[in-house]
N, C-alpha and C positions, 0 to 999 in steps of 0.2 A: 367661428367655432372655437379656436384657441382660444380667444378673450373668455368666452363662457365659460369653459375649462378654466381655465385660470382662475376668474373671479369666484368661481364655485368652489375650488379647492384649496384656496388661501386666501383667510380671511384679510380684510383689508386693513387692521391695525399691522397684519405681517409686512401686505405688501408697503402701506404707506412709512411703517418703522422702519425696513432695510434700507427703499432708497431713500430715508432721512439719513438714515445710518452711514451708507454707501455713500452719499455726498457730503457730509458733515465728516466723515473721516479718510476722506480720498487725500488731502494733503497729506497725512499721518503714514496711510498704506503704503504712497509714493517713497517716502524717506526711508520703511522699513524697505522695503523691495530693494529698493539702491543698496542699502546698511546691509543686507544679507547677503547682494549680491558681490559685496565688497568683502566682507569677512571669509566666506568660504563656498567651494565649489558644488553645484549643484541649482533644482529647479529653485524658484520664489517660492512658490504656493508649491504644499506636500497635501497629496490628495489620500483620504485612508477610505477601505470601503468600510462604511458604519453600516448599521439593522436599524432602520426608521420604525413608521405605523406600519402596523399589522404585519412586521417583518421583512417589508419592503428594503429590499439595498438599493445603496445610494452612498457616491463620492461626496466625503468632508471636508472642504478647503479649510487650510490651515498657513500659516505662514511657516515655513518651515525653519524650525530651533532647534534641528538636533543634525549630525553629520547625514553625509549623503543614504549609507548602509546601517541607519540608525534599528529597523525591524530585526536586521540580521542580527545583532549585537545585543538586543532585549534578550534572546535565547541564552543566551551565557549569562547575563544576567540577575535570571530567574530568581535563582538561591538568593539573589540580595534585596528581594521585593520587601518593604516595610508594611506593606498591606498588610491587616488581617486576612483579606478577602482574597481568592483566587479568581474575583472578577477582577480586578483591578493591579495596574504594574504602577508601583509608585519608589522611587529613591531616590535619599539626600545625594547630591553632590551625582548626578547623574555625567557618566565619561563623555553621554553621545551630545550634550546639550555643547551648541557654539558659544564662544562669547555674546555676538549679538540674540543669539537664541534666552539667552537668561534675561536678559533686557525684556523682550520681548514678552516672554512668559511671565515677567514680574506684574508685569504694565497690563498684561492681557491681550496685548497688540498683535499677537497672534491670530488672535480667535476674530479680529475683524473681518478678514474672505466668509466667516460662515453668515454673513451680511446677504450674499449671493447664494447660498443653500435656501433661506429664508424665502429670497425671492423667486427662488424657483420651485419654492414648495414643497421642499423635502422637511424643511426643519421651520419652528414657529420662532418665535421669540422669547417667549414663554415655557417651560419645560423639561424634561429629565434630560441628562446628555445623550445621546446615542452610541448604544455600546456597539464595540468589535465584535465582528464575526467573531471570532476565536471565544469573547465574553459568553456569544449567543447561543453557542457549541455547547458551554457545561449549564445553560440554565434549565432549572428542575420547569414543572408543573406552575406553579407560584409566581416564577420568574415572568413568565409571558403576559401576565396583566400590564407589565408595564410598555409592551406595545401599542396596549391600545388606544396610547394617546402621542401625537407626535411628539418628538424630540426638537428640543430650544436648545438655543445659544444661554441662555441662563436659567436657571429654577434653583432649586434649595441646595446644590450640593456646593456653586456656584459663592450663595450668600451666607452658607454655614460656615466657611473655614476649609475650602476644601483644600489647603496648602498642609493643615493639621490634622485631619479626619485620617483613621488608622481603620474605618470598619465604614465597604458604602450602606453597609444594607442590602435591601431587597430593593432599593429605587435606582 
């Protein structure tokens, strides 16, 4: 019965690209985990709850690149967000990012655990990122199309510049 489920509800470019992905970068994750765990105190993987399809929540593994009380510390914050948008927290020269955390976030080597979102069928490989609860709080009418498709580890915001993007949009 699980198989069924499974094969029914993740397509198998998802499952066969994760564990490509998840084995082709397991020497990588192993050095990062070590590298993080040496830099500073706290878990590996920083788990956030994201809004999948059709609204569905679901933990986001991440590598974790920013201090232990990093959520706490976005609230003060706030006033220095470079967004246009009030979906989106974004600033230069962020306090809460570790030294190995800017490594990591440069490289993207972060975002390899959502390898294991993939395969477990929360997120594709393909697709918009998955916003915060907190995001999914102020979105109008409009906004909820974009649940109807699952949420990827890469899509357009990903391949556009999203280090310089000042406005996400509606995607």
């Amino acid at each position: 019965e699980f198989r069924r489920v499974l094969f029914r509800s993740v397509p198998f470019v998802d499952i066969f690209g994760s564990l490509f992905g998840i084995i082709l970068s397991s020497p990588i994750m192993l050095i990062a985990a070590i590298a993080i765990k040496l830099d500073s105190p706290g878990d590996v993987i920083f788990k956030q709850e994201r809004v999948g399809l059709n609204g569905r929540h679901f933990y986001m593994f991440k590598f974790r690149s920013m201090c232990v009380d990093a959520e706490e510390k976005k609230k003060e914050l706030m006033e220095q967000n470079e967004m246009e948008s009030q979906f989106m927290f974004k600033m230069q020269n962020d306090p809460r990012i570790t030294r190995i955390g800017g490594i990591l976030r440069k490289t993207s080597i972060d975002e390899l655990p959502q390898f294991f979102n993939v395969l477990r069928g929360e997120m594709s490989l393909v697709g918009t990122r998955p916003p915060t609860v907190d995001e999914v709080e102020l979105y109008e009418r409009g906004h909820w199309r974009r649940m109807s498709i699952k949420p990827g580890i890469t899509g357009m915001w990903q391949v556009s510049g999203r280090n310089t993007l000042k406005n996400c949009g509606n995607s």
